[in-house]
C-alpha positions as CSV (number, residue, x, y, z in Angstrom):
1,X,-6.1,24.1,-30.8
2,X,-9.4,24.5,-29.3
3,X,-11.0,24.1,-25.7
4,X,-14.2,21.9,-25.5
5,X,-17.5,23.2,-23.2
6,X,-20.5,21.2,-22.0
7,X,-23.3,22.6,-24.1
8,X,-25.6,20.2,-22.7
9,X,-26.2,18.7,-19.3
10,X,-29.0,15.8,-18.0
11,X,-29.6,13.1,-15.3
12,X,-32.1,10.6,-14.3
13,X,-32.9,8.9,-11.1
14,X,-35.2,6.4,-10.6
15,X,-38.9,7.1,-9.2
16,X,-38.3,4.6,-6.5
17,X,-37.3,6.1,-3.0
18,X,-35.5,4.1,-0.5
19,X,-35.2,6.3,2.8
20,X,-33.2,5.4,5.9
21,X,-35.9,4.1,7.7
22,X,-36.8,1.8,4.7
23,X,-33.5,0.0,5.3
24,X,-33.9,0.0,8.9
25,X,-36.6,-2.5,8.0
26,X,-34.2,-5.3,6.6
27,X,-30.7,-4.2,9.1
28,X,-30.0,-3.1,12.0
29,X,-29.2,0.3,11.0
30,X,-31.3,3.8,11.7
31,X,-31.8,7.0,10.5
32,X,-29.6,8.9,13.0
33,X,-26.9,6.8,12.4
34,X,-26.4,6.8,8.4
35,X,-27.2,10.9,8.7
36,X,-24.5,11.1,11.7
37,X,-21.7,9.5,9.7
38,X,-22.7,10.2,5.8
39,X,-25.3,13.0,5.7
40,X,-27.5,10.8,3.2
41,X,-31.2,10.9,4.0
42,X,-32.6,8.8,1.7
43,X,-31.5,7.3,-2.6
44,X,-33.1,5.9,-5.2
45,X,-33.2,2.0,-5.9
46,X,-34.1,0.5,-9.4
47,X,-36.9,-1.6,-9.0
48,X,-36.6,-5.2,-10.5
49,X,-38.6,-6.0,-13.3
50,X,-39.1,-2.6,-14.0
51,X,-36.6,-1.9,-17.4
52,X,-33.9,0.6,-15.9
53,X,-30.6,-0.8,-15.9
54,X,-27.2,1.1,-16.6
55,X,-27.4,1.9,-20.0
56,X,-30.7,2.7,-20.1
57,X,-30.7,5.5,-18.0
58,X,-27.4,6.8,-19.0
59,X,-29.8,6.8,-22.4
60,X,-32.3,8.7,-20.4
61,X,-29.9,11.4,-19.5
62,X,-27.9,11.4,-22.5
63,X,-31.4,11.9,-24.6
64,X,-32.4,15.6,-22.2
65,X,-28.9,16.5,-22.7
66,X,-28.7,16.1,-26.3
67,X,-32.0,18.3,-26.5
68,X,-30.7,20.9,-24.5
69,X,-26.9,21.2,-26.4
70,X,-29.3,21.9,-29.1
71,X,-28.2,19.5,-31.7
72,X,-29.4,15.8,-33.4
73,X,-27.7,12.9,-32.0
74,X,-26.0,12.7,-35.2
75,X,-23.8,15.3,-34.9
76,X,-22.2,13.4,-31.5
77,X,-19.1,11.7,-32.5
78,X,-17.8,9.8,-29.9
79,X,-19.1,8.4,-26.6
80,X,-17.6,7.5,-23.3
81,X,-19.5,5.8,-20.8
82,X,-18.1,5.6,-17.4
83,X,-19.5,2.8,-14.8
84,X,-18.6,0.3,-12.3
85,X,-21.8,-1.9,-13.3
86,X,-22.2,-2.3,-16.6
87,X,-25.4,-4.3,-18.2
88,X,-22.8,-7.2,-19.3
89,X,-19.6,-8.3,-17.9
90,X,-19.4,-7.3,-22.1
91,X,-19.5,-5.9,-24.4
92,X,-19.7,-2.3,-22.4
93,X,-22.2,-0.2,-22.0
94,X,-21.3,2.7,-24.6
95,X,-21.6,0.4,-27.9
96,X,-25.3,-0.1,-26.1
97,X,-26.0,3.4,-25.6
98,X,-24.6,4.1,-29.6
99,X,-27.6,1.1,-30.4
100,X,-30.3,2.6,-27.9
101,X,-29.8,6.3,-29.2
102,X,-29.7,5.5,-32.8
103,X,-26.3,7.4,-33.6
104,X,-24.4,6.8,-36.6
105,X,-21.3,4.0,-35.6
106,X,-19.2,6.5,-34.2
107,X,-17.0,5.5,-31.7
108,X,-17.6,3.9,-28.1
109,X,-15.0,3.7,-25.1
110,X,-15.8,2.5,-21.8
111,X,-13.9,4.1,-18.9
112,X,-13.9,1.8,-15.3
113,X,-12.5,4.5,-13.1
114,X,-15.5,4.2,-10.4
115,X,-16.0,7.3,-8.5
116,X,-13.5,9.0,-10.6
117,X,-15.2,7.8,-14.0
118,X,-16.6,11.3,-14.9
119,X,-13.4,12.9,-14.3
120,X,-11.7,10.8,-16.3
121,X,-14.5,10.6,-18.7
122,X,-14.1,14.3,-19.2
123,X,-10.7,14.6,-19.5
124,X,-10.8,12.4,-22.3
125,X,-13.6,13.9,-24.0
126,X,-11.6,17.0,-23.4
127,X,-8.2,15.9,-25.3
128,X,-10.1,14.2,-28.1
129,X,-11.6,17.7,-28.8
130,X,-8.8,20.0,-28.1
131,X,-6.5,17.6,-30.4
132,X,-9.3,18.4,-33.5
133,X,-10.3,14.9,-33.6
134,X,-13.9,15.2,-32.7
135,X,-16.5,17.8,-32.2
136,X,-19.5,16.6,-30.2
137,X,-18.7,14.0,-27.5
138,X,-21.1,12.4,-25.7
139,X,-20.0,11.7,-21.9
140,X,-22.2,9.8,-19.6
141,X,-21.8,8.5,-16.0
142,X,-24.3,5.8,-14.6
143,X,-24.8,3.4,-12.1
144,X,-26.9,0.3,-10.8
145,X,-25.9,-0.5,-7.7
146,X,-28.5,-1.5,-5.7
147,X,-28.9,-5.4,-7.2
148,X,-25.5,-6.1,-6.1
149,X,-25.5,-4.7,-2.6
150,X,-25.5,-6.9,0.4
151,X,-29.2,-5.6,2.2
152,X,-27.9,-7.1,5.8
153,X,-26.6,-5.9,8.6
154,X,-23.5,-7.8,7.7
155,X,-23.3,-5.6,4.4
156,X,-24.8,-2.0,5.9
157,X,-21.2,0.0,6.8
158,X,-21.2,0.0,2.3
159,X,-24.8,-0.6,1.8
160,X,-26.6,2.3,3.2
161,X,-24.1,4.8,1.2
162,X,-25.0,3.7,-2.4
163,X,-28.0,4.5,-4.7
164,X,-28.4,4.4,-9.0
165,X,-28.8,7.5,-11.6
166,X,-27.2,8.6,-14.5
167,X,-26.1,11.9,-15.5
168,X,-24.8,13.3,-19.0
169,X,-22.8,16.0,-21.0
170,X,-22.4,16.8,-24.3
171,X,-19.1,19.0,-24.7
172,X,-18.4,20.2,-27.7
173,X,-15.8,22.5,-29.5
174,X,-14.8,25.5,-27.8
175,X,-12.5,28.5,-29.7
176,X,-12.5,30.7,-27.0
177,X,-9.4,29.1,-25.0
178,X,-10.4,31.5,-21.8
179,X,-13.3,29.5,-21.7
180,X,-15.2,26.0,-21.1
181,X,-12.6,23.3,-19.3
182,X,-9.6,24.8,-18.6
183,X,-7.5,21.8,-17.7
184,X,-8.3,18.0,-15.8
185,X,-6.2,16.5,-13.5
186,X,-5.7,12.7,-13.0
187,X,-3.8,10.4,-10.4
188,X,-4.0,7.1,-9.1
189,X,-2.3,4.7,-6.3
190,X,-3.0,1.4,-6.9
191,X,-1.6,0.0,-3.7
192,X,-4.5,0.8,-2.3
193,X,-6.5,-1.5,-4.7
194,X,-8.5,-3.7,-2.2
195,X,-9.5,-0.6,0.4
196,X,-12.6,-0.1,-1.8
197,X,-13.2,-3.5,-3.8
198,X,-15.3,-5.7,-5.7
199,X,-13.5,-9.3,-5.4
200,X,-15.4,-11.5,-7.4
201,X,-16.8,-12.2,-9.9
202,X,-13.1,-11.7,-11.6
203,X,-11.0,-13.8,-13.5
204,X,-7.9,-13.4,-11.5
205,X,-9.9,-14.9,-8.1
206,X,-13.5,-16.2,-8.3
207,X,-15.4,-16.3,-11.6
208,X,-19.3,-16.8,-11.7
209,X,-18.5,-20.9,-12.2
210,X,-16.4,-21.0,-8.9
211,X,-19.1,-19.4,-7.0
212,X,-22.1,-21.4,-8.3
213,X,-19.3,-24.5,-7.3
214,X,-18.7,-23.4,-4.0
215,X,-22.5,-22.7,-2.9
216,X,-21.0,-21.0,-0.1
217,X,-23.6,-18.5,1.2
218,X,-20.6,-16.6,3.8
219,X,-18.7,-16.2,0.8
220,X,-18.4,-12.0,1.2
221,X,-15.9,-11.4,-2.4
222,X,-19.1,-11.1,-4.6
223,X,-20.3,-8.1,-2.1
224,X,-18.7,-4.4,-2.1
225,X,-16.2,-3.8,1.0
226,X,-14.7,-0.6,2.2
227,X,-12.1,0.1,4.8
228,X,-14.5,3.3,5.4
229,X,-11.7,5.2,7.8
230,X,-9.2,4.3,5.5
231,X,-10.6,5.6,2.5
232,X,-12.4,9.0,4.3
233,X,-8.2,9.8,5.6
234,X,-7.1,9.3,2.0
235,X,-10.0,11.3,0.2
236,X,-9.6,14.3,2.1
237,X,-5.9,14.8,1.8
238,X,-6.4,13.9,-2.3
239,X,-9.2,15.9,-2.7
240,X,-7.5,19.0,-1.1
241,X,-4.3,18.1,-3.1
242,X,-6.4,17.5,-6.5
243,X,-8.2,20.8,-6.5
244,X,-4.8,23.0,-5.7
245,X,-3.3,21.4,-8.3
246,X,-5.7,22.5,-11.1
247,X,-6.0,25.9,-9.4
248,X,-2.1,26.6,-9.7
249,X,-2.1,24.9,-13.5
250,X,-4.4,27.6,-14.3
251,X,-2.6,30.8,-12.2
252,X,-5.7,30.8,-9.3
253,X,-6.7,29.8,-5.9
254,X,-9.1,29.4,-3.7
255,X,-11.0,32.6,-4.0
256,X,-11.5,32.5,-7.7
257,X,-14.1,29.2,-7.1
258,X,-17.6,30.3,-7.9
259,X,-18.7,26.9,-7.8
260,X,-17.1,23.3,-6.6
261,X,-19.1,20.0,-7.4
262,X,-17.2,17.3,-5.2
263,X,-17.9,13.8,-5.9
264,X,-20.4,12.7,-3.4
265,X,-19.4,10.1,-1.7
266,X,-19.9,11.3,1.9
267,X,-21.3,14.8,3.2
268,X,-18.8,15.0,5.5
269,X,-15.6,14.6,2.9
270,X,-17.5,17.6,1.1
271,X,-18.0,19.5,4.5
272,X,-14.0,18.7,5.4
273,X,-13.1,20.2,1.6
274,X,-15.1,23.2,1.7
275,X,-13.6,24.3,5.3
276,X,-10.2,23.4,3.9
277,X,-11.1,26.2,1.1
278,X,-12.9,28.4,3.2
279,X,-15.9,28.5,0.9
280,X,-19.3,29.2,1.7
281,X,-22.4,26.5,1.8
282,X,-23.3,28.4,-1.3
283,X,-20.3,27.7,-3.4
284,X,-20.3,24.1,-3.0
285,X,-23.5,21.8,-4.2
286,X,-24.2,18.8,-2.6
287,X,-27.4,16.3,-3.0
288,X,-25.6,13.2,-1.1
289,X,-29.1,13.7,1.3
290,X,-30.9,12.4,-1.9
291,X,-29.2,10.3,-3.8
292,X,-26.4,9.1,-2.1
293,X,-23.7,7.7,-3.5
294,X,-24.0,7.3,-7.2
295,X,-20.2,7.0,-7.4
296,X,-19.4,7.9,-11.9
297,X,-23.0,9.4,-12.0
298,X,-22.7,11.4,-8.9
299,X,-21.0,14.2,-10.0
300,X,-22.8,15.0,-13.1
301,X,-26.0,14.1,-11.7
302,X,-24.9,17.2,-9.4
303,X,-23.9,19.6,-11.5
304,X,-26.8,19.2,-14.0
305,X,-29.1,19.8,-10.3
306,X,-26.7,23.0,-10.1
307,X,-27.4,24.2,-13.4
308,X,-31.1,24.0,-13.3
309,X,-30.8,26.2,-10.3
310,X,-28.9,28.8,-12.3
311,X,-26.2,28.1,-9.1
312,X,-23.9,27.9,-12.2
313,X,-23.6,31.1,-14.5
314,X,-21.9,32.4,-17.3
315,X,-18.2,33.0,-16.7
316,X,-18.3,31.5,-13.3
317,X,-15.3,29.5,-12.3
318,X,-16.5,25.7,-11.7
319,X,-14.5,23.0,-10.0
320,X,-15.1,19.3,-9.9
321,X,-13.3,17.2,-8.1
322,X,-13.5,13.2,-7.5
323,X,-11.9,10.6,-5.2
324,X,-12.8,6.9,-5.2
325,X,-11.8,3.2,-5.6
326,X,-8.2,2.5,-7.2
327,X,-7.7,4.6,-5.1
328,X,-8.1,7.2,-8.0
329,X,-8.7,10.9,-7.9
330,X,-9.2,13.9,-10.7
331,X,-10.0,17.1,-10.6
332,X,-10.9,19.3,-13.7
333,X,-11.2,23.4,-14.0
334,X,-14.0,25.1,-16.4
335,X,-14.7,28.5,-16.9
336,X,-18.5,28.6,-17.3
């Protein structure tokens, strides 16, 4: 048996920035407002016409953290790619991202597990490795969700929170069990499905052909909706819940966190978690003011930030921990 650690890390965001007062421009919205109640200050939008989409900056990210695990793309032997907007409604993004990189045909899985894709991303990276069956796996999260936002005041209570990026790992083969991820955590409640949606296009409502039929321009399904009160009451009772459990799994608590990377979906979920934990603004990273909600690319977006900032160190107890549409939640606990 072996444990697997992330020898590499890497994101990318795109150049252009879209601050509050940018979408104050095109809703009725301001800048006090989307700080007041999410903490974000401004994210980055993919401009059309300009060649980003999902996979290719998952490729972007996956490429700096290949270079900095040190080895050729060749040695990776699997890839998971976790998103919520993939290029196509398929094939998925990861048999793209095995074209675009040039690897060998190794193996491609596609997880949809939204703003708990990393997590879940990880934690099967993590098995695939401790079970033998693969070395190098590369894990990416990425999103694009700016095309598919509604950019209205009708649309702005989910609009304002969400911006694109991609962030990567490389984990590899660990002996040292004492070290690299100790253990993930995964749940889901799926009664809460349509809290935090995307209704159509599906097959089991509205396909594309239905909508083009319909012409109906106050159709909402094909837009994002949140019951945001709904989902923030949830979050912070699953997040707290999520966390303790991988801290007991592994015989620890509170104090032994050197480092949590919440999802960031909200500031203030993060600032509710870290007062439930008692830890200090140091021991929690958060770049929701930036980026804001980059829901499977969020997290690893953040803790590649946290690295380059030697936040994260060598033997350092990391926790990350995720919450999101399913409703689904993870946590997973690494020894640095």
């Amino acid at each position: 048996m072996y444990n697997s650690k992330i020898i590499g890390l890497g994101h990318y965001v795109p150049e252009n920035v879209v601050t509050n007062n940018d979408l104050s421009k095109v809703m009725d919205t301001n800048d006090a407002w989307i700080q007041e109640r999410t903490g974000i200050k401004e994210r980055r939008h993919v401009v059309k016409g300009d060649g980003d989409t999902t996979t290719t900056m998952g490729v972007k990210a996956a490429k700096v953290a290949i270079d900095r695990a040190g080895i050729d793309k060749d040695d990776i032997d699997f890839i998971i790619f976790a998103t919520l907007s993939p290029d196509y409604y398929f094939p998925g993004p990861g048999v793209l991202v095995q074209r675009d990189l040039g690897i060998k045909t190794v193996g491609a899985l596609d997880v949809r597990n939204q703003c708990s894709g990393f997590i879940y991303a990880l934690s099967v990276a993590d098995q695939y490795i401790k079970s033998g069956m693969y070395k190098n796996v590369l894990v990416i999260g990425s999103e694009l969700h700016s095309h598919g936002l509604d950019m209205t005041t009708r649309g702005r209570g989910v609009s304002v929170i969400f911006g694109d990026g991609a962030g990567a790992a490389v984990l590899s083969r660990e002996e040292n069990r004492d070290s690299g991820i100790l253990s993930t955590h995964l749940h889901s409640e799926g009664q809460h499905a349509e809290e935090l949606s995307l209704i159509a296009p599906g097959m089991g409502k509205r396909w594309v052909t239905d909508i083009i039929a319909d012409n109906d321009a106050d159709d909402e399904s094909y837009f994002p909706y949140m019951n945001g009160q709904f989902v923030f009451k949830n979050a912070v009772v699953r997040f707290s819940e999520v966390i303790n459990e991988g801290l007991a799994a592994n015989n620890m608590n509170a104090g032994d966190i050197d480092l949590l990377v919440p999802h960031q979906a909200n500031l203030r979920i993060s600032q509710f978690v870290q007062k439930q934990f008692r830890l200090r603004d140091d021991q929690v990273y958060n770049n929701i003011m930036n980026y804001g909600n980059t829901t499977a690319a969020s997290i690893p977006i953040a803790l590649t930030e946290a690295w380059e900032q030697e936040k994260v160190k060598k033997g350092d107890v990391v926790v990350l921990a995720a919450f999101g549409s399913g409703f689904t939640w993870g946590s997973a606990i690494i020894k640095w």
